[in-house]
PAZAPA-4460 file (N, C-alpha, C; in steps of 0.05 Angstrom, whole numbers, plus 32768, in hexadecimal, padded with zeros to 4 digits):
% residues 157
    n_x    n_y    n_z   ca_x   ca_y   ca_z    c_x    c_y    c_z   seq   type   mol
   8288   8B6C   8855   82A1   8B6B   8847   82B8   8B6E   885A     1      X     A
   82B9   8B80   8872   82CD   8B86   887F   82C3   8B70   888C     2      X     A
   82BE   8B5F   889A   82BA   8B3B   88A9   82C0   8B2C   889E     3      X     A
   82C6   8B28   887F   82D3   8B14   886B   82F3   8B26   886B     4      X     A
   82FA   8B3F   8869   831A   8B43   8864   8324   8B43   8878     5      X     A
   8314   8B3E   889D   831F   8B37   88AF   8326   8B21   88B5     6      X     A
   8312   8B06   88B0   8317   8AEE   88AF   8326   8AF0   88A7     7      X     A
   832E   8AF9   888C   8341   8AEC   8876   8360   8AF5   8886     8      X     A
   8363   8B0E   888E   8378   8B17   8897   8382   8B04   88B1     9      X     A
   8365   8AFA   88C0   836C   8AE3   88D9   8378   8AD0   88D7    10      X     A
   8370   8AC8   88C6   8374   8AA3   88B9   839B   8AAD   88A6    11      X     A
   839A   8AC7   889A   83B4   8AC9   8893   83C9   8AC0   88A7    12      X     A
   83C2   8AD4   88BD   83D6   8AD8   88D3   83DD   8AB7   88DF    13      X     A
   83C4   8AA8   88E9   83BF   8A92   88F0   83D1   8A83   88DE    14      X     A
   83D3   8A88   88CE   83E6   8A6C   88BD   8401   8A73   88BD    15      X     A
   8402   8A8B   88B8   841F   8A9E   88B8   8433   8A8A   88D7    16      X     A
   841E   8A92   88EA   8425   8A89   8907   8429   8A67   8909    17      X     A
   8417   8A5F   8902   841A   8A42   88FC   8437   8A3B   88EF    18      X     A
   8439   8A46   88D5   8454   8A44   88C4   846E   8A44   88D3    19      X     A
   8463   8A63   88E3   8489   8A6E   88F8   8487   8A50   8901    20      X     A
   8474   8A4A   8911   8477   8A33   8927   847C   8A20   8919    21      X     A
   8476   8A18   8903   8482   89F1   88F6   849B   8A00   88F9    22      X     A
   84A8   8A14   88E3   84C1   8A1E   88DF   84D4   8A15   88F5    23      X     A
   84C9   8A20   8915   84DE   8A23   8926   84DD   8A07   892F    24      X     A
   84D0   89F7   8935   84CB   89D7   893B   84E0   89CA   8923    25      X     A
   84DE   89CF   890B   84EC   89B9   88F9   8503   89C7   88FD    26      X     A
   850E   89E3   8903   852B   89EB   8908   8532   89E3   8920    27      X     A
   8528   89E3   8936   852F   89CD   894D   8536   89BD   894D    28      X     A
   8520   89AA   893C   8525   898E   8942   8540   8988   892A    29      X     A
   854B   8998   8914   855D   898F   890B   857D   8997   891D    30      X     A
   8574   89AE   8928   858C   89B4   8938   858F   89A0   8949    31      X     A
   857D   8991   8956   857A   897D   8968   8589   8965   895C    32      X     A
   8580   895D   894C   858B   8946   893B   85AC   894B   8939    33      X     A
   85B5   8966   8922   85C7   8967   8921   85D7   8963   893C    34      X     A
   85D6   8972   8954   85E0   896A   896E   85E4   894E   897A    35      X     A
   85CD   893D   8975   85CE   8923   896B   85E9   890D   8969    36      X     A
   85DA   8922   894B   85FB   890E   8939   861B   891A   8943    37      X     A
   861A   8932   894F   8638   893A   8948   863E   892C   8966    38      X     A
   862B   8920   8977   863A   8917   898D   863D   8904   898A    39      X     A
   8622   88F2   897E   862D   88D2   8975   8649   88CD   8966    40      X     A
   864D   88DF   8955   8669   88E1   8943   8676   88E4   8950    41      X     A
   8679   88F9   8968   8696   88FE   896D   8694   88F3   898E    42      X     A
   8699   88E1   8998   8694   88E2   89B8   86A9   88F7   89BD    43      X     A
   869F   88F7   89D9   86A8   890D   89F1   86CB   8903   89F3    44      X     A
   86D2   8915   89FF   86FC   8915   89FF   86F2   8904   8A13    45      X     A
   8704   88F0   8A17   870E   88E5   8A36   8725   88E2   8A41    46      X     A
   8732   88E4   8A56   874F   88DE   8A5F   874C   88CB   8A70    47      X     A
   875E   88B7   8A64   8762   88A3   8A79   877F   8894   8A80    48      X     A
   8781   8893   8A95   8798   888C   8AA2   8796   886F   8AAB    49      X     A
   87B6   886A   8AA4   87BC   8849   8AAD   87D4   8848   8AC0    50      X     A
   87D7   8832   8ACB   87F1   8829   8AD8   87F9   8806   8AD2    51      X     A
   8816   8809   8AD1   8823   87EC   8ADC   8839   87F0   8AF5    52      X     A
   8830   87E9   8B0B   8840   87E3   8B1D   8854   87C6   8B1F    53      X     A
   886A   87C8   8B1A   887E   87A7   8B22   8898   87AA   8B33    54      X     A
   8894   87A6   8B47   889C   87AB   8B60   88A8   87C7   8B65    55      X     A
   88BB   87DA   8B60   88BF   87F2   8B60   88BB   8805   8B44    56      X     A
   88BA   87F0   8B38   88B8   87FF   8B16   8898   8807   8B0E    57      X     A
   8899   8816   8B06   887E   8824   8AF9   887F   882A   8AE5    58      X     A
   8869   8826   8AD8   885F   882F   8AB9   8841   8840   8ABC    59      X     A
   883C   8859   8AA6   882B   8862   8AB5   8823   886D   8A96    60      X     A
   8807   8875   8A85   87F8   8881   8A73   87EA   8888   8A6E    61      X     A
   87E8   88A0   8A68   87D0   88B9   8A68   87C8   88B1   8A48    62      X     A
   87AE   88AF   8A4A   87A3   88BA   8A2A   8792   88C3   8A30    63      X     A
   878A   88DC   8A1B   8775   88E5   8A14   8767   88E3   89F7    64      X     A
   8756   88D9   89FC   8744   88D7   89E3   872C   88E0   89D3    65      X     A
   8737   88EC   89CB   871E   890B   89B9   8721   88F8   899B    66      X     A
   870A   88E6   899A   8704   88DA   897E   870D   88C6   897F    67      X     A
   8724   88C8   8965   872B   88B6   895A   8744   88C1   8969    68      X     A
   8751   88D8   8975   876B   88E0   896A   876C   88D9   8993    69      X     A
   878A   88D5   8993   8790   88D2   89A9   87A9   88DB   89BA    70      X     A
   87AE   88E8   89C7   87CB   88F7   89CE   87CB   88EB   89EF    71      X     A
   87E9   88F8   89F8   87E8   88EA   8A12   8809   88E8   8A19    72      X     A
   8808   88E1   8A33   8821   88D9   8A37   882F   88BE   8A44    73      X     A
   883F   88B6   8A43   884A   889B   8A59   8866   889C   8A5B    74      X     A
   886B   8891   8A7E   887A   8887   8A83   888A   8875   8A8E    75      X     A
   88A3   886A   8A86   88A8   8852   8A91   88C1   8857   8AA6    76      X     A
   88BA   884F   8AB6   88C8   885B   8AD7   88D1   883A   8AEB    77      X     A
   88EE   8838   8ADD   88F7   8824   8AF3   8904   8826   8B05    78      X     A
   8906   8819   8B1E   8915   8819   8B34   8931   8825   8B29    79      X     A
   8946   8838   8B36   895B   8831   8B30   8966   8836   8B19    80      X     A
   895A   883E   8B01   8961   8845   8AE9   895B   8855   8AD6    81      X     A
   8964   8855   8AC3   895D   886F   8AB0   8942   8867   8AAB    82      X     A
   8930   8881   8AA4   8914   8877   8AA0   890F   8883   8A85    83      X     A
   88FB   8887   8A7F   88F6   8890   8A63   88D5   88A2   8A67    84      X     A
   88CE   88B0   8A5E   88B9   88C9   8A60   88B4   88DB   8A4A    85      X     A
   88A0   88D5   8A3C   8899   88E1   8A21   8878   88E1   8A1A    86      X     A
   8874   88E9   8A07   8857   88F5   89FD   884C   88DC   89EB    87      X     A
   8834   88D7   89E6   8823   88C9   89D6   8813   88D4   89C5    88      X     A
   8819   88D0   89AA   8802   88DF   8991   8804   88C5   8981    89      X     A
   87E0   88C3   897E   87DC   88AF   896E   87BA   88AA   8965    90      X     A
   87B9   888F   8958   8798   888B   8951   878B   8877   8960    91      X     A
   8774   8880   895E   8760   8862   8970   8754   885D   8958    92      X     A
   874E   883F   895A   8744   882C   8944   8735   8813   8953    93      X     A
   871A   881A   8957   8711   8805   8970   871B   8802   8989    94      X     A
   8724   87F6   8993   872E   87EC   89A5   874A   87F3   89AC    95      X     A
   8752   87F3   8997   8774   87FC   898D   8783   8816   898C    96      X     A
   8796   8818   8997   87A7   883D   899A   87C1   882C   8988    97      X     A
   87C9   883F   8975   87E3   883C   8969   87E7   885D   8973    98      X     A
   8802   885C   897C   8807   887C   897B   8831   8875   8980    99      X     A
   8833   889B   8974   884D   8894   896F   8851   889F   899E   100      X     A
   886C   888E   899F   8877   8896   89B9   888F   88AB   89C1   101      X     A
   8893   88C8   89BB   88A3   88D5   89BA   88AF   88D0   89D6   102      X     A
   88BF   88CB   89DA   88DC   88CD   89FD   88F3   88CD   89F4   103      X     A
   88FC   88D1   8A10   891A   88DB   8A15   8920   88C2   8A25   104      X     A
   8933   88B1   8A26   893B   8898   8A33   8959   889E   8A2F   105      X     A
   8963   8898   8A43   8990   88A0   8A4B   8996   88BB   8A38   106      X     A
   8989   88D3   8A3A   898F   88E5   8A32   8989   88E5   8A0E   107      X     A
   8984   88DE   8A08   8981   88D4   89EA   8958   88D8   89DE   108      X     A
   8950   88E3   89CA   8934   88E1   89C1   8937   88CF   89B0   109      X     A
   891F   88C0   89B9   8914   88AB   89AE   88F3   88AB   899D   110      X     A
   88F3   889F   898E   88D5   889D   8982   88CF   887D   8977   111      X     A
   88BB   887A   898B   88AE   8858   8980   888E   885C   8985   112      X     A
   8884   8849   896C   8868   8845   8969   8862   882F   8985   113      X     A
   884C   8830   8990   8841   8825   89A3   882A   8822   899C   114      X     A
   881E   8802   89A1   8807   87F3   899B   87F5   87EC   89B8   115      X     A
   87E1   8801   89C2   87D1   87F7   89D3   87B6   87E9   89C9   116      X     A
   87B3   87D9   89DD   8792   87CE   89DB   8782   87DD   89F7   117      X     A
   8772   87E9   89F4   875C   87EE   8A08   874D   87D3   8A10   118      X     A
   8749   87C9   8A2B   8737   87B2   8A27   8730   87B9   8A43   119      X     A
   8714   87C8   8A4B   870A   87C7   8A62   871A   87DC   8A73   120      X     A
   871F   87D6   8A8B   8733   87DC   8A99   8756   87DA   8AA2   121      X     A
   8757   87D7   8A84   8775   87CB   8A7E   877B   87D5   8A5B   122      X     A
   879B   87E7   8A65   87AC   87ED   8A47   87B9   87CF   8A49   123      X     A
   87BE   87D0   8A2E   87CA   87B5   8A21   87E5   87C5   8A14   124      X     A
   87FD   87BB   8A12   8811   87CA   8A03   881F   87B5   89FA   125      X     A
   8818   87AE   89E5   8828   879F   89C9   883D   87A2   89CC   126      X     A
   8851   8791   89CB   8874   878F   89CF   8878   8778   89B7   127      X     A
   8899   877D   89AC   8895   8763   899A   88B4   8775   8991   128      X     A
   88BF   8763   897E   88DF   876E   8972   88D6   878B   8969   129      X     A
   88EC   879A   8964   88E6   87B3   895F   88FC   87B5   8942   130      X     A
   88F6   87C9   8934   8906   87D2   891E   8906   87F0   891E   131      X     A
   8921   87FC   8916   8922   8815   890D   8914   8814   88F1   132      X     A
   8902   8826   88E8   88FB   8837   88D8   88FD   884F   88CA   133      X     A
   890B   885D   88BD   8903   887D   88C1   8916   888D   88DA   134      X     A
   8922   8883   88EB   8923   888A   8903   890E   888E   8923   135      X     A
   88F9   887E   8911   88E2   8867   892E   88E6   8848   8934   136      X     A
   88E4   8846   893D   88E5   8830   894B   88C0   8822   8941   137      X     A
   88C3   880E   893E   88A8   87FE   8938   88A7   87E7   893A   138      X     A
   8896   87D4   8938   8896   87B3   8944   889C   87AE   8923   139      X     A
   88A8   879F   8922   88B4   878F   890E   8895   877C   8901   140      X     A
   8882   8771   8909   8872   8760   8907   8860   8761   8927   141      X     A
   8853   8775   8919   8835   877E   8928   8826   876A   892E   142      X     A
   8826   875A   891D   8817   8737   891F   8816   872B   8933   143      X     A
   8836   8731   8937   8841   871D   8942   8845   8727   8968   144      X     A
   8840   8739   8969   8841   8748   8981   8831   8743   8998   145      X     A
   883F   873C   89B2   882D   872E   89C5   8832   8748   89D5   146      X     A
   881F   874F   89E9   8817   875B   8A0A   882E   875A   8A14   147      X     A
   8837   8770   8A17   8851   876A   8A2B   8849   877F   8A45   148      X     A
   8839   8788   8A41   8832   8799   8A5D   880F   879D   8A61   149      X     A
   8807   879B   8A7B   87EE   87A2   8A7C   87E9   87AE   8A93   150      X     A
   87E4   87CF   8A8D   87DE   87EB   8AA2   87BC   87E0   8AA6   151      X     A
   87B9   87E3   8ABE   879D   87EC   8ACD   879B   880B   8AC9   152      X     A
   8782   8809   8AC5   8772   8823   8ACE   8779   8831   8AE2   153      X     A
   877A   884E   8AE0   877C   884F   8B03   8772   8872   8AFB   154      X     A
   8770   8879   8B1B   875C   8896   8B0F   8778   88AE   8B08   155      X     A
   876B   88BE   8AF3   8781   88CF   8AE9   878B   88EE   8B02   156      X     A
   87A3   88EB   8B01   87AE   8909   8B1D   87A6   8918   8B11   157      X     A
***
């Protein structure tokens, strides 16, 4: 009798042990998974920097991109003249940054929406008539809006 309530107590423990172990394997592998997904969903932040050089004048833009959401700064720096230097908050949509352009240009704040395209190694920056709004500035016909500038890549200071 005491060789059958020992088995019996063996074979308890033995499955008990078995059980912890599926337990911690399927809690793994879901933590695993979940880890998974929250990186496929969210990629990693990146900052990336551009330039346009035209003969002494420079244009220059930082973004950083955590998601969808995108912040940053640019500036437009000509030979000889007043320049303009302000912050970038806005969305990515594929390929696409809309973000608003907060600066200061001849002493005065300014705010205009700015349309980049990402394409490779090259910002794209949508130019086209502009309209006040609200007190922003915006392209009148987004449609209609051609490239008026294209920054290279270049590595971020």
């Amino acid at each position: 009798m005491k060789k059958i309530v020992l088995y019996c107590s063996f074979i308890l423990a033995v499955s008990a042990c078995k059980s912890k172990t599926s337990e911690t394997q399927t809690t793994e592998g879901t933590t695993s998974n979940a880890d998974t997904v929250a990186t496929a969903t969210n990629p990693a932040k990146e900052t990336l920097c551009f330039e346009e050089k035209i003969g002494k004048d420079l244009t220059t833009v930082r973004l950083t991109i955590d998601g969808n959401n995108v912040t940053g700064s640019m500036e437009w720096l000509p030979w000889e003249k007043d320049h303009a230097r302000g912050t970038l908050l806005g969305k990515k949509n594929g390929n696409e940054i809309i973000a608003d352009y907060e600066y200061m240009i001849e002493g005065s704040n300014q705010l205009e929406e700015k349309i980049f395209i990402l394409e490779g190694d090259k910002l794209l920056v949508k130019s086209g008539e502009l309209e006040d709004k609200n007190g922003k500035l915006i392209l009148k016909n987004p449609a209609r809006a051609t490239v008026g500038q294209t920054l290279k890549k270049v590595a971020c200071p």
